[in-house]
C-alpha positions as CSV (number, residue, x, y, z in Angstrom):
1,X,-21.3,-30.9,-38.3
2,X,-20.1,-27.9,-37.8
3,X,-16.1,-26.6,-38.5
4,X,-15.8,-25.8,-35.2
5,X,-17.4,-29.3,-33.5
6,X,-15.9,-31.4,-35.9
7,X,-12.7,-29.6,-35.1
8,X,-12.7,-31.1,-31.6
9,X,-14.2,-34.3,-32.3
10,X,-11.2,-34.8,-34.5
11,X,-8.8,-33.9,-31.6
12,X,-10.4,-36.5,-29.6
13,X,-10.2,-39.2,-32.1
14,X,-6.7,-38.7,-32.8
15,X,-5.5,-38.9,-29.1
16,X,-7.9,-41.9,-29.1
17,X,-6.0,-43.7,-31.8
18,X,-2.4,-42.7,-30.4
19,X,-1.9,-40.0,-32.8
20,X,-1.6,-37.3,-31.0
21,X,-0.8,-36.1,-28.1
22,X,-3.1,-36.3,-24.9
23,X,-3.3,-33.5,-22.4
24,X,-6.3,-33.6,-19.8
25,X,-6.8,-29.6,-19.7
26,X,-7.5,-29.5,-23.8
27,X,-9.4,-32.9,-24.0
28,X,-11.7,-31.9,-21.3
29,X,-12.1,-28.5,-22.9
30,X,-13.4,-29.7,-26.0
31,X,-15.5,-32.3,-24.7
32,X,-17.0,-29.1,-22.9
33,X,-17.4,-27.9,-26.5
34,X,-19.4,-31.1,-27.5
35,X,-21.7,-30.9,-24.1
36,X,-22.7,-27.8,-25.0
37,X,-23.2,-28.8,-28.7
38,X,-24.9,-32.1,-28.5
39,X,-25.1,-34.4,-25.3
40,X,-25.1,-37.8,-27.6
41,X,-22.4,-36.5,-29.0
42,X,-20.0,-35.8,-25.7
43,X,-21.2,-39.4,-24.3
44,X,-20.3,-41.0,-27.8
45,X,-16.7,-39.3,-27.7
46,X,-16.4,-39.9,-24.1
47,X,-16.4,-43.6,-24.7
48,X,-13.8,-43.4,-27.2
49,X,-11.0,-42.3,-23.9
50,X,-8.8,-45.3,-22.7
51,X,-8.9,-45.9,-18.5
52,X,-6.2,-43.7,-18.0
53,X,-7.4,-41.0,-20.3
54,X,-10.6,-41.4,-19.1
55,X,-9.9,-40.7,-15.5
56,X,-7.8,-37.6,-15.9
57,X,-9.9,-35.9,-18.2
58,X,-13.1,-36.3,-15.8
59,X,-11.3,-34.5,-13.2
60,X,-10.7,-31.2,-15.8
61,X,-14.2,-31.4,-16.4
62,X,-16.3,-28.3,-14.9
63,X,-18.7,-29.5,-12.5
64,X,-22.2,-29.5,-15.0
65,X,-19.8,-32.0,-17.5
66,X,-18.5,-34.0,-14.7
67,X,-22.3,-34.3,-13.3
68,X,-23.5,-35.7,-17.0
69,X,-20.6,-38.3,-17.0
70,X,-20.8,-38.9,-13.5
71,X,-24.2,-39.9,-13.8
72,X,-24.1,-41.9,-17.3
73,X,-21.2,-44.2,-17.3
74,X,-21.5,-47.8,-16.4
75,X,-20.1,-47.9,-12.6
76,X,-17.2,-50.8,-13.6
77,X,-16.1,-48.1,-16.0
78,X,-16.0,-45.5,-13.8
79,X,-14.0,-48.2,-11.4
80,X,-11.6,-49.3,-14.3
81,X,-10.7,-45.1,-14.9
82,X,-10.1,-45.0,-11.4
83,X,-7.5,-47.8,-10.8
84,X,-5.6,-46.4,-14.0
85,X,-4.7,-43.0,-12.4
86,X,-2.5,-42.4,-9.9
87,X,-3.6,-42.5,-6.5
88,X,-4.0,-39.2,-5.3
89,X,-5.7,-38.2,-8.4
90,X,-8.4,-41.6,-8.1
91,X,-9.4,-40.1,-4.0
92,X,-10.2,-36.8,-6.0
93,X,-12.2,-38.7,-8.4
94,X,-14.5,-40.8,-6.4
95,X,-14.5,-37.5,-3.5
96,X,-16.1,-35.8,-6.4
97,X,-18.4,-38.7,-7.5
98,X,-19.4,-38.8,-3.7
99,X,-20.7,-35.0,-3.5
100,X,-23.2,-35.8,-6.7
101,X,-23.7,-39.1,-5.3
102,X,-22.8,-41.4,-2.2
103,X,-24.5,-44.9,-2.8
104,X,-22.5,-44.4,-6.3
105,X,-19.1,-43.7,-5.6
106,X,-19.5,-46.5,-2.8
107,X,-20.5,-48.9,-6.0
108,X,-17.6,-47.6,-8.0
109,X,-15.1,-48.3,-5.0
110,X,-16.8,-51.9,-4.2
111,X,-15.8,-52.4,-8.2
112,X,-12.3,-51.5,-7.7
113,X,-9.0,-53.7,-7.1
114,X,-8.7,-54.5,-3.3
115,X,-4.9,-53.1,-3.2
116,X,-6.5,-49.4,-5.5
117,X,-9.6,-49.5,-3.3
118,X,-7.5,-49.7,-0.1
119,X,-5.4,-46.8,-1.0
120,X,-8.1,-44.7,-1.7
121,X,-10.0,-45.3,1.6
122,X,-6.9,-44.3,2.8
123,X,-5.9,-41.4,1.6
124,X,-9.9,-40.7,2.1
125,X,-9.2,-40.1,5.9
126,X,-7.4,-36.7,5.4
127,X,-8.8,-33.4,5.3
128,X,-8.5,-31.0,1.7
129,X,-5.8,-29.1,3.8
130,X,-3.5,-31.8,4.9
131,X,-0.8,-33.1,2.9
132,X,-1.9,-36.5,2.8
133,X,-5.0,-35.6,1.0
134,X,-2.0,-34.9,-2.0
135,X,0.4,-37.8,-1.2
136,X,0.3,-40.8,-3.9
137,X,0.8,-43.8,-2.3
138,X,3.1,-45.1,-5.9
139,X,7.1,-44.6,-5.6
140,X,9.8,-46.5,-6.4
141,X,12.4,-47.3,-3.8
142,X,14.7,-49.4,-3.0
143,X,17.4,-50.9,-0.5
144,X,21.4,-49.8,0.1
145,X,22.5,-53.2,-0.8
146,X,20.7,-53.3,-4.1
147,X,22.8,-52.4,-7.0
148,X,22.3,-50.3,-10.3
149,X,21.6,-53.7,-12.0
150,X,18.9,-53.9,-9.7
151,X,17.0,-50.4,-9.5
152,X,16.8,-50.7,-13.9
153,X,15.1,-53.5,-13.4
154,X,12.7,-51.8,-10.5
155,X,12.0,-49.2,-13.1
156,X,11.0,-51.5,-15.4
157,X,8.4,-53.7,-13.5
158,X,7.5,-50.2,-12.0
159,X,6.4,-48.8,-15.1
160,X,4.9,-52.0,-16.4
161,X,2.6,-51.7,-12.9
162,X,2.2,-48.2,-12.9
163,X,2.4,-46.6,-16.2
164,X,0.7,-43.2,-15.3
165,X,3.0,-42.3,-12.3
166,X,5.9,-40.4,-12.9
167,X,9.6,-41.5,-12.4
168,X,11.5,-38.3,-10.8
169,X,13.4,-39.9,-8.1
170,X,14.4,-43.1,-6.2
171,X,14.1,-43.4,-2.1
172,X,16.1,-45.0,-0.5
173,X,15.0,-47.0,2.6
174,X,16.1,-49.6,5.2
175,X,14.5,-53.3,5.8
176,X,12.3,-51.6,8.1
177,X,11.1,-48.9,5.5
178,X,12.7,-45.8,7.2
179,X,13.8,-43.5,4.8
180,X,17.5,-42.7,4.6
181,X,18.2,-40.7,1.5
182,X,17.0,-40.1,-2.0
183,X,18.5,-40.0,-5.4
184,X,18.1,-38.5,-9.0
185,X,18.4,-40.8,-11.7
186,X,21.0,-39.0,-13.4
187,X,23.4,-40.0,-10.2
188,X,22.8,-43.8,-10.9
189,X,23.9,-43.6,-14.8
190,X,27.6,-42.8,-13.5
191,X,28.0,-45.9,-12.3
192,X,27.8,-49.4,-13.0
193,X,25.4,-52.0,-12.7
194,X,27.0,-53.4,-9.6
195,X,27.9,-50.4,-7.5
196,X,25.6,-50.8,-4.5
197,X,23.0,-47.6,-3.8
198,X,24.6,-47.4,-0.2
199,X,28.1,-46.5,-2.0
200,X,26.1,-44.3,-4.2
201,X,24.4,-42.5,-0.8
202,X,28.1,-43.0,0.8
203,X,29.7,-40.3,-1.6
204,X,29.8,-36.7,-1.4
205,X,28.3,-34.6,1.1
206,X,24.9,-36.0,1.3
207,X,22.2,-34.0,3.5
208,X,19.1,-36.1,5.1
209,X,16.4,-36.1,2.9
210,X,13.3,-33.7,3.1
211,X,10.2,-35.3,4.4
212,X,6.6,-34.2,5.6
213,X,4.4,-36.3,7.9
214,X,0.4,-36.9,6.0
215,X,-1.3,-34.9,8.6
216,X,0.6,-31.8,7.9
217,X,-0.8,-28.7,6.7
218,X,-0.8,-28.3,2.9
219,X,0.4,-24.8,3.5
220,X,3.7,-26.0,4.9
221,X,4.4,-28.5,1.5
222,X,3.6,-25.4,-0.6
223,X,6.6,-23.3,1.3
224,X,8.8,-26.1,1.3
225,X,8.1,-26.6,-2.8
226,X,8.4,-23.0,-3.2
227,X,12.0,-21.9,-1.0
228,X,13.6,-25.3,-2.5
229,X,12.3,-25.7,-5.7
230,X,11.4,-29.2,-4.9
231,X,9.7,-31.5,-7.3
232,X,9.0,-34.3,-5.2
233,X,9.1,-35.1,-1.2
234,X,8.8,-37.9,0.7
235,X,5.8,-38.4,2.9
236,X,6.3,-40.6,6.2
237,X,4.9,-41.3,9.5
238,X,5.7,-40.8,13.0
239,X,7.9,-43.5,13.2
240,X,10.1,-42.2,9.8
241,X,8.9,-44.9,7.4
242,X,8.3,-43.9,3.7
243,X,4.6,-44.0,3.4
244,X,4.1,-42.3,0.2
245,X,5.1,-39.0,-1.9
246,X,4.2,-35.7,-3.3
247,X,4.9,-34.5,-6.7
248,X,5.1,-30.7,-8.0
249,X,2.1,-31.2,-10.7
250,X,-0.5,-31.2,-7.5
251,X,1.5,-28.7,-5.8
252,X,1.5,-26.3,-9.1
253,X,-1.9,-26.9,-9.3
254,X,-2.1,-26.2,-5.3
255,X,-0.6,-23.2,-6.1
256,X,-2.8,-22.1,-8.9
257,X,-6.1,-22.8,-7.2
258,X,-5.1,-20.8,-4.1
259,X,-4.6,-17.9,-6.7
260,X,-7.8,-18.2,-8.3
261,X,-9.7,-18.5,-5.2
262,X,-8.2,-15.3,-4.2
263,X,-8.7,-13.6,-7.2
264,X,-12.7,-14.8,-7.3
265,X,-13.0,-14.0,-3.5
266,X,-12.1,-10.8,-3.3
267,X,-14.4,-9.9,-6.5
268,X,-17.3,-12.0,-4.9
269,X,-17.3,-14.9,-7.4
270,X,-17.5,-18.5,-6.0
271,X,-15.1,-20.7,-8.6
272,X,-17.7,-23.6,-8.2
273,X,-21.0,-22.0,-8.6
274,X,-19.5,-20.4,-11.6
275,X,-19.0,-23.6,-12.9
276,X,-22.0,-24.6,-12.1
277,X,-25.3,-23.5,-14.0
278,X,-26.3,-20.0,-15.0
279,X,-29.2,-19.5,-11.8
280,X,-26.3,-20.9,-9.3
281,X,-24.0,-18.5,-10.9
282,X,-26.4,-15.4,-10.8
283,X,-28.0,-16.2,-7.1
284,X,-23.8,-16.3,-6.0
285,X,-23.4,-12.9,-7.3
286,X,-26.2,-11.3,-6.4
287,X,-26.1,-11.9,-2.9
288,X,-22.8,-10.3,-2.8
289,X,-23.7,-7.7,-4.9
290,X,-26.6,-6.9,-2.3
291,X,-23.6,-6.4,0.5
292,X,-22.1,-3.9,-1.6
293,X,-25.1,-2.1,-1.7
294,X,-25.2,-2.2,1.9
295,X,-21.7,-0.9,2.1
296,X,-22.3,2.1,-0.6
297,X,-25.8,3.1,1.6
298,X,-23.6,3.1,4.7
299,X,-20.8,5.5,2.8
300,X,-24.1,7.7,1.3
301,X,-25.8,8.0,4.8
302,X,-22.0,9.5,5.9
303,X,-22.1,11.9,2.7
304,X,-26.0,12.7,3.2
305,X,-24.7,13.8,7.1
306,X,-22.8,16.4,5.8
307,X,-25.0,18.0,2.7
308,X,-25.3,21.3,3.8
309,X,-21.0,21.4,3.7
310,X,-21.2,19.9,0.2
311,X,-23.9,22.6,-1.0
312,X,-22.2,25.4,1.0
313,X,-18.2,24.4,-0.9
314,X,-19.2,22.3,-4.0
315,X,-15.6,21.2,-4.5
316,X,-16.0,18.8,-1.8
317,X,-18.2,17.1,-4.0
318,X,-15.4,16.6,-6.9
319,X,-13.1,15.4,-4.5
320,X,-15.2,12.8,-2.7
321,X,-13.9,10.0,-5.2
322,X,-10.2,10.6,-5.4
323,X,-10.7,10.0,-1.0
324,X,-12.8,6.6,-1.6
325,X,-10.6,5.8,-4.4
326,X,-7.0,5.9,-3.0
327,X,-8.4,4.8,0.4
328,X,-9.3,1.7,-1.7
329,X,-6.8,1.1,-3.7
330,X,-4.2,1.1,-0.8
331,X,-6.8,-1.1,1.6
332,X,-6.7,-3.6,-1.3
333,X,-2.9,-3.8,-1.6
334,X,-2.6,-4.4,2.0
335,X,-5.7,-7.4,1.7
336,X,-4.1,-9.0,-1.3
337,X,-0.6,-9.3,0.3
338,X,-2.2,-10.5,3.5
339,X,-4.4,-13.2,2.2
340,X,-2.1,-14.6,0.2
341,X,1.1,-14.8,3.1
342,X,-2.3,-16.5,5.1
343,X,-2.9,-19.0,2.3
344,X,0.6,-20.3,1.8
345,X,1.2,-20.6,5.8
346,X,3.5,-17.4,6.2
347,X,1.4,-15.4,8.8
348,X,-1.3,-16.5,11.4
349,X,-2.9,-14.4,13.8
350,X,0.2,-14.2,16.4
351,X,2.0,-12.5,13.4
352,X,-0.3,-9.4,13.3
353,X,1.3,-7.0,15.6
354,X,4.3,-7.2,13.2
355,X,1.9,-7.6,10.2
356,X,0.6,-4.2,11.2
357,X,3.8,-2.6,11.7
358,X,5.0,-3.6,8.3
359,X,1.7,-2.2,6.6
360,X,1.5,0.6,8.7
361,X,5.5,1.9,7.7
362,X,4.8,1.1,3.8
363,X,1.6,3.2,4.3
364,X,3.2,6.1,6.1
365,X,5.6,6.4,3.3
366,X,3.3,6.2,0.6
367,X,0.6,8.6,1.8
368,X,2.8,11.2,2.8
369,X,3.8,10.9,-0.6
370,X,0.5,11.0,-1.8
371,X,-0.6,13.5,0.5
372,X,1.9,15.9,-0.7
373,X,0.9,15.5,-4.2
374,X,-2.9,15.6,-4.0
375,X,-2.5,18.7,-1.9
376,X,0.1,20.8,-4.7
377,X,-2.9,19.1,-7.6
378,X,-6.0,20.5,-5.7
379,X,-4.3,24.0,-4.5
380,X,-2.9,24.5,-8.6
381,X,-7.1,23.4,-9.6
382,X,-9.4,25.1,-6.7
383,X,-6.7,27.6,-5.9
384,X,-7.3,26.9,-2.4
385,X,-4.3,25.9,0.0
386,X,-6.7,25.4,3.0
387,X,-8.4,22.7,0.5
388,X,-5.5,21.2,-0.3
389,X,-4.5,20.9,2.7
390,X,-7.5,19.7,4.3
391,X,-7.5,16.9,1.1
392,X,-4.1,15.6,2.3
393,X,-4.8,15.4,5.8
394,X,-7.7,13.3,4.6
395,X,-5.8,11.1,2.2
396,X,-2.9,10.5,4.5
397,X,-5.7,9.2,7.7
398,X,-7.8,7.2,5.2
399,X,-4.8,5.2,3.6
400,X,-3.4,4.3,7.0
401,X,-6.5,2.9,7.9
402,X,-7.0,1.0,4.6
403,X,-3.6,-0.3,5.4
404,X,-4.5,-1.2,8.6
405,X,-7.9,-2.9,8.0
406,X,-6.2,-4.6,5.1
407,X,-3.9,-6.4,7.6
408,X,-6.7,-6.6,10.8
409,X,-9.9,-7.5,8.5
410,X,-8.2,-11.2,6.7
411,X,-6.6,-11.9,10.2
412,X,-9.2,-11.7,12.0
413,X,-11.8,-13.3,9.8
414,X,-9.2,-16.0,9.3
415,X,-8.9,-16.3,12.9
416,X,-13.2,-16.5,13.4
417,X,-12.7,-19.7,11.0
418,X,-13.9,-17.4,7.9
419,X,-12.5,-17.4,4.5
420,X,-10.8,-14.1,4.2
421,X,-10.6,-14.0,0.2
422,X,-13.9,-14.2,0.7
423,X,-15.1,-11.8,3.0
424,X,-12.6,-9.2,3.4
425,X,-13.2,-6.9,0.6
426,X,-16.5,-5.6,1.6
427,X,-15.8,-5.2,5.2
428,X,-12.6,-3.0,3.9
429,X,-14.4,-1.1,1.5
430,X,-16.9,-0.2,4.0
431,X,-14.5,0.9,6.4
432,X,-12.1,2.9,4.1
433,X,-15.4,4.6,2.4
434,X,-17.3,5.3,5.5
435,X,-13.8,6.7,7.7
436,X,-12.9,8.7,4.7
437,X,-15.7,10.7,3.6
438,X,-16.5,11.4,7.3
439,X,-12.9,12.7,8.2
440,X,-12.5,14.5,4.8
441,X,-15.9,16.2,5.2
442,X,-15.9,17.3,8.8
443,X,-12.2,18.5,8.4
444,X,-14.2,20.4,5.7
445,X,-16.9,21.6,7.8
446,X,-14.6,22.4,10.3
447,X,-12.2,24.6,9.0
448,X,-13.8,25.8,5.3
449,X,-16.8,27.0,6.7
């Protein structure tokens, strides 16, 4: 065996056997290793994973891995990993299982505990951008007239029962189940065993407790994460009873993915095809590579318009770039900003009038400034003011468009029900190209020649 191999075949026995550490992201990346290296020998490690283990490492797997396992482990195990992990994380798991396969992930769930199964077919109901799609349905609360005495031993039977779910904070709730208040830990260890929780909730200057109803957009838990540093929040319904909770790890990882998606769209990549296998990959990119090469044949056919200007002043044709360029680069600022603020919930398409204000003042500052400087560049290199001057004027229309289209373009693809990350880029690289070679050339052929 190879160094390297046996390197991660070691890591994996030595979480197996308690030794070390486990962390999902590493395990599944070096039972990635072994897939690649030997397929008996990924299924032979696989097996060595507890429930737990083995549940959250499937869902780090990239989706060729997760398709092998999916496919090879006996359905009761597959069940057993389920019911180990928390909630949330099991409705990802057998989601997942059901896009390779549905008659299997309905086996798995027939397999499960009635009490795990129901609370995945529950959490089931909501759509990928609704917060209950991220709520687990495990917390620990309790009642006002329970004491300290009796919330240590609620964290003890609660971690017996659910070992995987994370203690960060206790609820507080009536008979009824209505949520009045919530509490950190650290607040309980200053008293004693039988001060009651509503004396607890009864000092200081308590506010009422953030909550989020399960049919809520995932955008607005993100905000509320992100402008109170929140690590947990209560989910309830419409009547105000505590139905379950969100923790920061799926918001983080929220977070992360809307960032990645981004980054991906707006170069063309899909994050699952590349996952996937090499032709997926390939036919992904090369169908966006084919609308660039409509885009760059639209911005030729504008430069092919004006050849006799080009061949007559040659100068132009130096300068060409530094129009596309900057054009661009200032479209692409204006995109980035947008699709993110429409990914996190902080514009929508009633916005855009002050959205295109905003953009449209940054980008008058900025090309004037850049304006001024391309002009002093190209007089001190062609010795030509009219050029120079004829380069800014360019410069300055092209980057208030690109700052424009960069606002309009995501909005309004966003608004048509299309992913803007997505899309945008080419339809503003088109548009800054095609406007600024045409305005710089026939300002060219208008007053050079």
């Amino acid at each position: 065996m190879k160094p390297k191999i046996k390197k991660h075949v070691d890591l994996i026995h030595a979480v197996a056997g308690g030794h070390e550490r486990f962390n999902p992201t590493d395990m599944a990346k070096s039972l990635v290793k072994l897939h690649a290296y030997d397929i008996g020998l990924f299924f032979s490690n696989l097996s060595k994973l507890s429930h737990q283990h083995l549940g959250e490492v499937l869902l780090e797997l990239p989706a060729e891995a997760f398709a092998a396992a999916a496919e090879r482990l006996p359905p009761h195990r597959l069940a057993r990993a389920a019911e180990a992990i928390e909630s949330d994380e099991a409705t990802d798991l057998i989601q997942d299982i059901r896009q390779l396969d549905a008659t299997l992930a309905e086996r798995i769930l027939s397999l499960m505990a009635h009490e795990e199964r129901r609370e995945v077919l529950e959490l089931s109901k909501y759509e990928e951008d609704q917060a209950g799609a991220y709520m687990e349905r495990e917390f620990l609360a309790a009642h006002p007239e329970d004491t300290v005495g009796d919330v240590k031993t609620l964290i003890r039977l609660f971690r017996q029962n659910e070992p995987a779910a994370p203690i960060i904070k206790l609820f507080v709730t009536n008979a009824e189940g209505l949520l009045l208040g919530t509490l950190h830990f650290t607040d309980l260890i200053l008293f004693d065993d039988t001060t009651t929780i509503g004396e607890i909730l009864q000092r200081g200057d308590r506010k009422a407790p953030l909550s989020i109803r399960p049919a809520s957009p995932i955008a607005d838990v993100v905000r509320l994460f992100e402008e109170y540093d929140l690590n947990i929040i209560a989910v309830v319904n419409s009547e105000g009873k505590l139905i379950g909770r969100i923790v920061y790890d799926d918001i983080y990882d929220m977070i992360r993915q809307i960032e990645t998606d981004q980054a991906y769209g707006l170069a063309g990549v899909d994050d699952e095809a590349e996952e996937s296998s090499v032709s997926r990959a390939a036919h992904q990119r090369l169908i966006w590579l084919l609308f660039n090469l409509v885009a760059i044949l639209a911005a030729s056919a504008v430069i092919n318009l004006f050849d006799a200007t080009i061949a007559s002043y040659i100068a132009l044709a130096a300068l060409l770039p530094v129009i596309a360029a900057l054009g661009g680069n200032a479209g692409m600022q204006a995109l980035t900003v947008t699709i993110r603020k429409i990914a996190l919930g902080e514009i929508e398409y009633e916005g855009v009038s002050a959205a295109v204000r905003r953009e449209a003042l940054i980008v008058l500052a900025n090309g004037l400034s850049v304006a001024v400087v391309a002009a002093l560049v190209v007089y001190l290199w062609f010795g030509d003011l009219r050029l120079g001057t004829i380069v800014a004027a360019a410069l300055f229309s092209n980057l208030l468009v690109a700052g424009t289209a960069g606002t309009l373009i995501p909005l309004g693809l966003h608004r048509l029900g299309i992913d803007p990350a997505l899309a945008s880029s080419i339809f503003l690289t088109t548009t800054t190209d095609v406007f600024g070679f045409f305005i710089f050339l026939f300002l060219a052929q208008t007053f050079l020649l």
